[in-house]
KOLLUMMAR-184968 format. One record per atom (N, C-alpha, C): residue in one letter; x, y, z. Coordinates in steps of 0.001 Angstrom, whole numbers, plus 500000, padded with zeros to 6 digits. Layout:
<recs>
aXYZ;...
</recs>
This chain:
<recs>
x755511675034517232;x756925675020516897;x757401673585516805;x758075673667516047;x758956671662515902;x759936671862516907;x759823670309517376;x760913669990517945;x762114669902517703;x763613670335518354;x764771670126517808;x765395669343518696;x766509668702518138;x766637667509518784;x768430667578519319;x768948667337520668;x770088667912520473;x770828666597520458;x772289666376520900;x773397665469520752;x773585665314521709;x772760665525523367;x773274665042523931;x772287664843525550;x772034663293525671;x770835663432526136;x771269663462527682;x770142664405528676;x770509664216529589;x770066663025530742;x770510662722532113;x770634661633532550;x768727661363533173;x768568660083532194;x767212660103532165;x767193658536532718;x765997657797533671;x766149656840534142;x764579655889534116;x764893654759532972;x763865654234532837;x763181652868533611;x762296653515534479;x762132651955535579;x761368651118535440;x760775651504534031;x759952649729532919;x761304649095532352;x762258649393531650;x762626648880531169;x764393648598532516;x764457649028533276;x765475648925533943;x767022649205533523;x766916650494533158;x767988650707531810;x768242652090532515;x769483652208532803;x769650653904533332;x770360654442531681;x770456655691531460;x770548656226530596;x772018657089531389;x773425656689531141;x773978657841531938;x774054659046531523;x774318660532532003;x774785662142531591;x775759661782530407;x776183660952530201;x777697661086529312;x777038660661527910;x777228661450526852;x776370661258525690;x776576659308525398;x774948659410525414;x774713658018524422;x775778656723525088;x775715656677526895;x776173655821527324;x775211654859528248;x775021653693527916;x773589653320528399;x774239652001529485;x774128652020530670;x774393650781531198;x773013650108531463;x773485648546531399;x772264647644531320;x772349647214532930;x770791647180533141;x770900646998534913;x769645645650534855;x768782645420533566;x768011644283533964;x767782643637532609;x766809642783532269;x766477641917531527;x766562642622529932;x765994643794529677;x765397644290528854;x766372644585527421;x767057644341526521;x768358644778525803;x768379646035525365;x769382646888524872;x769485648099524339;x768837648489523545;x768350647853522200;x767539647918521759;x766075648719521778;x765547647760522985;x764156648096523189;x764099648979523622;x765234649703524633;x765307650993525793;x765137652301524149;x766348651867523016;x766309653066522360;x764880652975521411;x764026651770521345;x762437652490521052;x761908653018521793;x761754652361523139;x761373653180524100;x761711654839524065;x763121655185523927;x763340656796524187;x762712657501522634;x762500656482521496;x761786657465520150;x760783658051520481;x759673656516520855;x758458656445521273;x758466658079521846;x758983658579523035;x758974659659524081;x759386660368523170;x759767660820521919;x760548662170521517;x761727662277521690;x762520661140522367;x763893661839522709;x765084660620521977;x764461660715520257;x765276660218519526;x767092660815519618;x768050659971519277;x769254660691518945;x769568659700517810;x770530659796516977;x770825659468515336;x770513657964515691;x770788657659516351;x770847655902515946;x769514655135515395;x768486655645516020;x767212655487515886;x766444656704515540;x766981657822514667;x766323658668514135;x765857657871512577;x764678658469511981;x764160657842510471;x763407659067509523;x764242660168510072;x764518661732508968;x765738661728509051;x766318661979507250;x767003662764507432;x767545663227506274;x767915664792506359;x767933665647505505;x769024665793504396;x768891665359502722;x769611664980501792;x770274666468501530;x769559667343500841;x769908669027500783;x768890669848500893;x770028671218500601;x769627672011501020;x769891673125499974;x769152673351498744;x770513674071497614;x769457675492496921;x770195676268496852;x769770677501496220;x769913677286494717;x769172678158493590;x769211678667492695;x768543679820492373;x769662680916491357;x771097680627491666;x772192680877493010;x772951680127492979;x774219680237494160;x774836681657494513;x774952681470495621;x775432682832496172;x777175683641495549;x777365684597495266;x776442685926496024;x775615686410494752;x774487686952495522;x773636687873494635;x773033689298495271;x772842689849494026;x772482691184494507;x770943691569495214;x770534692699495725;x769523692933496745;x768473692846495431;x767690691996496186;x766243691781495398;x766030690968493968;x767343689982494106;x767541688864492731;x766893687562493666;x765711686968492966;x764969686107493245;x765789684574493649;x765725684454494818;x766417682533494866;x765652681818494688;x765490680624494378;x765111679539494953;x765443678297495369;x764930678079496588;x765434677123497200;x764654675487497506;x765824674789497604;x765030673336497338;x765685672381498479;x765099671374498803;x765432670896500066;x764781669526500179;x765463668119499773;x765428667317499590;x765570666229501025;x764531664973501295;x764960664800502630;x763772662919502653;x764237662027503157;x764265660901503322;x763943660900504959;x762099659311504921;x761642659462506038;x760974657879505941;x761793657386506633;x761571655911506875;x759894655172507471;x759693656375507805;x758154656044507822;x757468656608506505;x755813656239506797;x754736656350505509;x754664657701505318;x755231659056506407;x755109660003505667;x753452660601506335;x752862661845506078;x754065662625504909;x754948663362505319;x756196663945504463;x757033664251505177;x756668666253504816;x756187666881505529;x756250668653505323;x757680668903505801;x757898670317505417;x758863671012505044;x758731672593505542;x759143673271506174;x759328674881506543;x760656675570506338;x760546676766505667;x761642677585505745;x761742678622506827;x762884679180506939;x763065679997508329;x763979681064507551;x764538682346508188;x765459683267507259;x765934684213509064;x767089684052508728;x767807684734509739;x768405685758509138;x768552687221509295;x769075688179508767;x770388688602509130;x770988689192508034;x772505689221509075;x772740690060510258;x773483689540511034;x773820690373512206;x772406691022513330;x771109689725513091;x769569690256513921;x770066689403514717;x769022689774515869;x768820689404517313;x768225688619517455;x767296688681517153;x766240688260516837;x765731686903516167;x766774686013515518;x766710685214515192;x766108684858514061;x766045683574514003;x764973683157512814;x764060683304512576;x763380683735511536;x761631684317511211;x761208683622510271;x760046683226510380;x759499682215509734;x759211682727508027;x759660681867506898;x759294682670505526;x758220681769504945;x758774680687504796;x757434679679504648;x757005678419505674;x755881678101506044;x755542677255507016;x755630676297506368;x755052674781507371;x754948673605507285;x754271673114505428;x754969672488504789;x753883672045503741;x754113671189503237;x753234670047502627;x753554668390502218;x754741668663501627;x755592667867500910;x756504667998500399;x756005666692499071;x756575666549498094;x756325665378496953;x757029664313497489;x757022663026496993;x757572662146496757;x757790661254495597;x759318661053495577;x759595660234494227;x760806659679494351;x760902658203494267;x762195657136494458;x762289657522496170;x761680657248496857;x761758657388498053;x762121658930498919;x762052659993498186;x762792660989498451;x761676662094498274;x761361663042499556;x760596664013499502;x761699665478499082;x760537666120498419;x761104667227498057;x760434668571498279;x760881669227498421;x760223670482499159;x759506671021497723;x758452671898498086;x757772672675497122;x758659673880496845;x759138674630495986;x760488675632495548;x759445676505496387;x760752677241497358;x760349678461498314;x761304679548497606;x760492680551497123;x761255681435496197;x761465683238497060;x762637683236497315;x763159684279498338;x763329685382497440;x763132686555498023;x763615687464497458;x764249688741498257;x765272688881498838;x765844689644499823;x765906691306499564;x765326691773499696;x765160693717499351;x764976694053500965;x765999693851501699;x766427694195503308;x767769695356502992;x768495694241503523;x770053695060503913;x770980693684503520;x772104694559502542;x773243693147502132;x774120692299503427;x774377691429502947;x774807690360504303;x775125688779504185;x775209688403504769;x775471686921505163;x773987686347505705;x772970686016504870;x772002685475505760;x772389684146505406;x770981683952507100;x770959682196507212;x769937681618507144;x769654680422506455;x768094679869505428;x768252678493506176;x767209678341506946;x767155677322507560;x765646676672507388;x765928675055506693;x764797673818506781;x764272673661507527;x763077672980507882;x763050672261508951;x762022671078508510;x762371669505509024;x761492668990507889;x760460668512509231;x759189667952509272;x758539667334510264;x757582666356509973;x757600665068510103;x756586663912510401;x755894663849511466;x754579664706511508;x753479665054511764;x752823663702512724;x752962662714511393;x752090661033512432;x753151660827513561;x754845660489513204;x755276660092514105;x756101661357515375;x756047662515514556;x756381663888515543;x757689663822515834;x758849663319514718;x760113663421514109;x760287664637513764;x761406665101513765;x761295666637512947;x763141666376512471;x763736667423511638;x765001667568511526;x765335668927510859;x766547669865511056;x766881671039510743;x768236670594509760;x768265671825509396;x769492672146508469;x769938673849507875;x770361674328508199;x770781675616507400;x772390675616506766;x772069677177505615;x772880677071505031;x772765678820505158;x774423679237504603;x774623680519504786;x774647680845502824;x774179682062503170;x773864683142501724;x774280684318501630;x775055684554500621;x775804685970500748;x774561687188499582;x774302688046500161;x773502688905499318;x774472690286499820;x774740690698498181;x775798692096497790;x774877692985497777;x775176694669498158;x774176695534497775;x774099696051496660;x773325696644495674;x772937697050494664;x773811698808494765;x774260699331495761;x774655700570495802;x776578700328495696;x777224700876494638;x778851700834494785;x779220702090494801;x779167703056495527;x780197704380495931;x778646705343496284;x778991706350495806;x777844707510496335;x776238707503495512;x776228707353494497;x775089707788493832;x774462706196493747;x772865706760494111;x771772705680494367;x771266705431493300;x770840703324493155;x770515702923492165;x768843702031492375;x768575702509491134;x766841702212490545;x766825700959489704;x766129699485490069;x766017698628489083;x764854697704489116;x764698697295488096;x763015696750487985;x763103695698488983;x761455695269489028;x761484694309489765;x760761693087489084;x760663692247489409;x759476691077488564;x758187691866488388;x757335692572489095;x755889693425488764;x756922694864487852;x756129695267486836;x756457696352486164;x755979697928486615;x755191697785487875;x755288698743488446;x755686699298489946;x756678698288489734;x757538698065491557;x758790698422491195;x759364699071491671;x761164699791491225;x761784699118493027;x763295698628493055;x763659698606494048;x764668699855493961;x764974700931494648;x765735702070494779;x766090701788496165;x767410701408496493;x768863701810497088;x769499703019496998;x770035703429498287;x770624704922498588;x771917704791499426;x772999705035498606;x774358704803500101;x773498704712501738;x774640704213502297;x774507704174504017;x774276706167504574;x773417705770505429;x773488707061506045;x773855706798507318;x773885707857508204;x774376707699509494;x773090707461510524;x773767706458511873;x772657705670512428;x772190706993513542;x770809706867514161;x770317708092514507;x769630708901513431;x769687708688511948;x769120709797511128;x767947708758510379;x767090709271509541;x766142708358508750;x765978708825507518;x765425708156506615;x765449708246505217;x764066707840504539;x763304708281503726;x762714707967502980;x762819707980501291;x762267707878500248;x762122708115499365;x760970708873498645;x761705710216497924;x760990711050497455;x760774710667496027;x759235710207495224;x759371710166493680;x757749710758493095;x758159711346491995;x757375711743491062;x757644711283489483;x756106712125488457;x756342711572487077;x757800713222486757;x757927712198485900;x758972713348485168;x758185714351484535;x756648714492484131;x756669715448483937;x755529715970484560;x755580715729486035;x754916716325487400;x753510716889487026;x752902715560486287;x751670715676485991;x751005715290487115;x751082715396488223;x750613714679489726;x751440714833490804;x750896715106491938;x752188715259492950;x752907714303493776;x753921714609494350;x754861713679494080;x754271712963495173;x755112711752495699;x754473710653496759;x756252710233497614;x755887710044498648;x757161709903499482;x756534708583500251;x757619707998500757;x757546706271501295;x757831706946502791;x757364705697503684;x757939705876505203;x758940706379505258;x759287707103506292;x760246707195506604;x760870705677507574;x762456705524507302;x762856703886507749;x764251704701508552;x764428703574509616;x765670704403510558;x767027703552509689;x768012704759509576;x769613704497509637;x769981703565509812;x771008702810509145;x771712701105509914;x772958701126509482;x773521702268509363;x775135702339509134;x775993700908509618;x776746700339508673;x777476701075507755;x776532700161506372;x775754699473506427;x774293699073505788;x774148699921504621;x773756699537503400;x772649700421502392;x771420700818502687;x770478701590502158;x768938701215502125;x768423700953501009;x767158700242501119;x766823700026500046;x765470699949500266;x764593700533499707;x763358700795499362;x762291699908498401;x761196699113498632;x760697698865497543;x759579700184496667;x759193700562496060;x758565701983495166;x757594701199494241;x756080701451494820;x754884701217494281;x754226702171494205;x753201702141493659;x752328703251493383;x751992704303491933;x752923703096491644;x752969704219489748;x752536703708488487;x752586704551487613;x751665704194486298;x752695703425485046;x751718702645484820;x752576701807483733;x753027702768482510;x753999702212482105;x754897703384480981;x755095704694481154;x755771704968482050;x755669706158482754;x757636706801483565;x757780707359483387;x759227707752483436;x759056708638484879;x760007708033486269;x759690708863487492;x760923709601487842;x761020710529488573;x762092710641488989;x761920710798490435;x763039710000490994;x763564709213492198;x765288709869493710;x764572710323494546;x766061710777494926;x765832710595496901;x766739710277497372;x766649709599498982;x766531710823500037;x765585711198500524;x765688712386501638;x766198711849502888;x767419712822503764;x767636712203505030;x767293712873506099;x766631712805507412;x766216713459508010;x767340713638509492;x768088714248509700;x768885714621510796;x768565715395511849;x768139714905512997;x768400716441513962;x766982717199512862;x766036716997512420;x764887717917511777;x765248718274510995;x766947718312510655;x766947718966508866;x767390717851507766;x766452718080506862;x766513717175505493;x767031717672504585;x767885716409504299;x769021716775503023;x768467716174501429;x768523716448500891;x767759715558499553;x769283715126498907;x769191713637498484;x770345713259497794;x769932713270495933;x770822712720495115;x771356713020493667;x769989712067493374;x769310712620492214;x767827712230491695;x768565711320490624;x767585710238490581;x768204709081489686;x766515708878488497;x766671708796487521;x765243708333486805;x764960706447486736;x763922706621486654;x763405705319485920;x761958705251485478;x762029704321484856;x760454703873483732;x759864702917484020;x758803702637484060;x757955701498484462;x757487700739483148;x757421699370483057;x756971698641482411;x755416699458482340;x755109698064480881;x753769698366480642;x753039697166481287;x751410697363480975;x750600696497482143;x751032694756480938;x750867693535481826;x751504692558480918;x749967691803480118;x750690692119478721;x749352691434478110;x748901690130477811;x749095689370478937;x748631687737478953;x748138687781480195;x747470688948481012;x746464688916482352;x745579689724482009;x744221689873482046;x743281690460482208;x742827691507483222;x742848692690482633;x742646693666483464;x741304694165483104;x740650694524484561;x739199695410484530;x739739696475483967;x739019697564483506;x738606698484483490;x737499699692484202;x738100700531484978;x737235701450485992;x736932702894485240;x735475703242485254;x735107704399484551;x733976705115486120;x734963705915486514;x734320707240487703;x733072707448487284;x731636706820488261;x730428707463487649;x730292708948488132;x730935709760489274;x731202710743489702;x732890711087489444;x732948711803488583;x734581712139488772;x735598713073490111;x736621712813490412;x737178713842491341;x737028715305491022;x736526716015492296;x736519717238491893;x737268718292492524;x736951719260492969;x737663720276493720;x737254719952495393;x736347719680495664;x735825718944496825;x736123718057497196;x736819717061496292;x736797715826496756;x738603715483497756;x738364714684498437;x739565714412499662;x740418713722498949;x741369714250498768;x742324712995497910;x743854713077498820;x743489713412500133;x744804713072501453;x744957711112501052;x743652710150500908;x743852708421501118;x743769709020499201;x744374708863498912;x744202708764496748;x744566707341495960;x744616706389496939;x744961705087496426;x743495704523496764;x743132703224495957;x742226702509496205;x742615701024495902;x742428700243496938;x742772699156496678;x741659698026496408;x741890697493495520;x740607696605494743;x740529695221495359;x739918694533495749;x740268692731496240;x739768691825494522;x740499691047494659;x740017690188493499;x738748690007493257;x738348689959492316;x736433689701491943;x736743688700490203;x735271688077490506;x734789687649489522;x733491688160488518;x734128688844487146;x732944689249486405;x732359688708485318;x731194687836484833;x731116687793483705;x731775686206483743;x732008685233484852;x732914684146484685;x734332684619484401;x735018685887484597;x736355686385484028;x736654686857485129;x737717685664485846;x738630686467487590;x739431687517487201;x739471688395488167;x740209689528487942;x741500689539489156;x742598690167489081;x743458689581489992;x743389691594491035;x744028691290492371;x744451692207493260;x744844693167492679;x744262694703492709;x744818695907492240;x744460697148492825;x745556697802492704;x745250699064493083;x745072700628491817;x744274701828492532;x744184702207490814;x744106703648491659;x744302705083491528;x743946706161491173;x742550706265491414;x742272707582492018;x740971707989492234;x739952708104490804;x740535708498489723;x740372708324488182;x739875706788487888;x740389705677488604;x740586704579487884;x741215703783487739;x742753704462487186;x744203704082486656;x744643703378487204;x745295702143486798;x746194701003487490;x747027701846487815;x747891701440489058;x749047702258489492;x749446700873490021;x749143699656490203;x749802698517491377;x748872697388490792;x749458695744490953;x748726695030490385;x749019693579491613;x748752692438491859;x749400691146492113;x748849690364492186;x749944689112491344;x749286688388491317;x750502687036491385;x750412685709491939;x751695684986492046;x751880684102490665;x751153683858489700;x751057682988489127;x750074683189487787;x750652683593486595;x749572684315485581;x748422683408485220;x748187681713485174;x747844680740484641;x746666680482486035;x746906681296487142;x745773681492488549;x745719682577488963;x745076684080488477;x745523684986489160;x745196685811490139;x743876684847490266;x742646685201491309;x743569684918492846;x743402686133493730;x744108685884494571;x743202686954495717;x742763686447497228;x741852687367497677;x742920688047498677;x742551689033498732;x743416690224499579;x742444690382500738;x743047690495501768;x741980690655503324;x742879692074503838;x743626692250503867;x744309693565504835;x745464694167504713;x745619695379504245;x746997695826504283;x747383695877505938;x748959695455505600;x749839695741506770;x751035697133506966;x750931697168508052;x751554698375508801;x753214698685507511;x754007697735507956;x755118697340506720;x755035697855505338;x753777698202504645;x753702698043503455;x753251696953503194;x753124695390503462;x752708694251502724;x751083694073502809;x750763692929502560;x749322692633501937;x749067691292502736;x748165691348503648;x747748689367503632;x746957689246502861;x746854688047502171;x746305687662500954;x745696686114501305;x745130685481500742;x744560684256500504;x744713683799499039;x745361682446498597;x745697682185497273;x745661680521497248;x745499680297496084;x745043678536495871;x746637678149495562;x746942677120495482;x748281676613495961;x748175675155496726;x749169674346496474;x749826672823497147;x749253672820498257;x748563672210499506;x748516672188500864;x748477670873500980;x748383670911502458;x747776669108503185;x747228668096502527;x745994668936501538;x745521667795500779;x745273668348499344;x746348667783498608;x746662668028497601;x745492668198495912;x744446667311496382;x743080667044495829;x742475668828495572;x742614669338497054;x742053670538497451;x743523672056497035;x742813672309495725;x744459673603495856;x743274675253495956;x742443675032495862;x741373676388495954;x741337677041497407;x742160678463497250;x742603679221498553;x743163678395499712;x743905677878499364;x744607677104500987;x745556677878501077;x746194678710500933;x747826679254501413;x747103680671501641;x747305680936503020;x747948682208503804;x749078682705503511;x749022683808503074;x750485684748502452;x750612685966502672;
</recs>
């Protein structure tokens, strides 16, 4: 964890330099030879910089685009910051949710930052909020590693929900086979999932976790698992006390697969049969190389069929997948900016 640094130091007493430090912020009486000066290298040296002799510090802190935006509209954020030493200067993001306990959670860690005209700049940390609408808080943190300086900064973000009165709304996402579906607030104590199928129930349908109530909150769901060009229909089950209510069915369509990435092709040397277990019917693929031709993270149908794809970056799309998580998400391994910039082949944990 970085250090944070507060405003107000307490009564600390230095008997090399003969310099008491009093309780009363940043009041130093001189008791021997040594001048003020040297006492406040002395307290850097130790970590217990305060502004006068701090050499970070943080220019901005700015989103694009500016707040408010709706649930699951992509930010990005940039964070500009000046370091009187050689550097280098890394950079971490943090994301506080509205109204959690819990505090700040880490979104992106420590990572070099560029430099140019004296001024480091963060690598764009690109947010995408599909939680609950609110007031969050996006907090920097920058750190000089050689000299073990650090400095914070946050800023507040308004994210609107995608739901306005009763009936629940379906909208694409950046992948063409990811829908985000929102459902009014339900009441806290009850839970909700999402029920979806094809429209023309050529397959049976598939339902998401069930997620608990957060009145007076929206929900909002992310919805994977489906076939490109394909029309679903979508509607929020609530579970009360054991009885489930089904709310107003909303449609949507999925993009097609995008034709500037390379997709395998899977042909069943045994096809599914009447025997066969199809309770797990997803298969998830890890990136491979065939033929010198990377193939990126996918998931496909016992058949074959893409139903799920990812990849961060079309121009790299080789990306290794190690483990699904409990949540729904993926840890992954992906090439990307790190420590040493020479080296971008799988360094980022994601």
């Amino acid at each position: 964890m970085s250090n944070r640094f507060g405003t107000d130091i307490l009564r600390q007493t230095s008997l090399r330099s003969g310099m008491l430090v009093d309780k009363r912020p940043f009041t130093i009486v001189h008791q021997g030879s040594r001048n003020v000066e040297e006492l406040m290298k002395l307290l850097c040296l130790a970590g217990l910089c305060f502004p006068a002799c701090a050499t970070l510090q943080i220019s901005s802190l700015t989103p694009s685009p500016q707040a408010p935006q709706l649930l699951g509209s992509p930010i990005t954020w940039t964070a500009t910051a000046t370091d009187s030493n050689a550097g280098p200067l890394t950079l971490q993001f943090n994301v506080a949710h509205p109204g959690g306990t819990v505090g700040y959670r880490l979104a992106k860690d420590f990572n070099v930052g560029t430099l140019a005209a004296s001024t480091w700049t963060s690598q764009p940390f690109v947010w995408v909020p599909t939680g609950v609408e609110g007031a969050y808080q996006i907090e920097v943190v920058i750190k000089d590693f050689t000299s073990n300086e650090s400095a914070s900064m946050t800023a507040q973000f308004k994210i609107a929900p995608l739901v306005i009165g009763s009936q629940p709304v379906v909208v694409a996402t950046a992948n063409p086979l990811v829908a985000l579906f929102s459902a009014p607030a339900c009441a806290s104590g009850s839970q909700m999932r999402v029920y979806f199928q094809q429209q023309l129930k050529s397959t049976p349908a598939t339902t998401t976790n069930w997620a608990n109530c957060h009145a007076p909150d929206t929900m909002t769901f992310e919805i994977a698992g489906m076939y490109p060009s394909t029309t679903y229909q979508m509607l929020a089950q609530t579970d009360t006390g054991g009885t489930i209510t089904n709310g107003p069915m909303v449609n949507f369509t999925t993009g097609a697969l995008p034709t500037d990435i390379d997709f395998p092709t899977f042909t069943p040397v045994v096809a599914a049969g009447a025997h066969t277990n199809t309770a797990l019917k997803v298969l998830l693929r890890g990136a491979t190389i065939s033929l010198g031709t990377p193939y990126l993270a996918l998931a496909t149908d016992l058949s074959g069929n893409i139903i799920w794809y990812y990849t961060p970056y079309v121009s790299a799309p080789y990306v290794l997948t190690t483990r699904p998580l409990a949540n729904g998400g993926i840890l992954s391994i992906q090439d990307g900016v790190a420590w040493n910039p020479a080296s971008q082949g799988l360094q980022l944990l994601r």
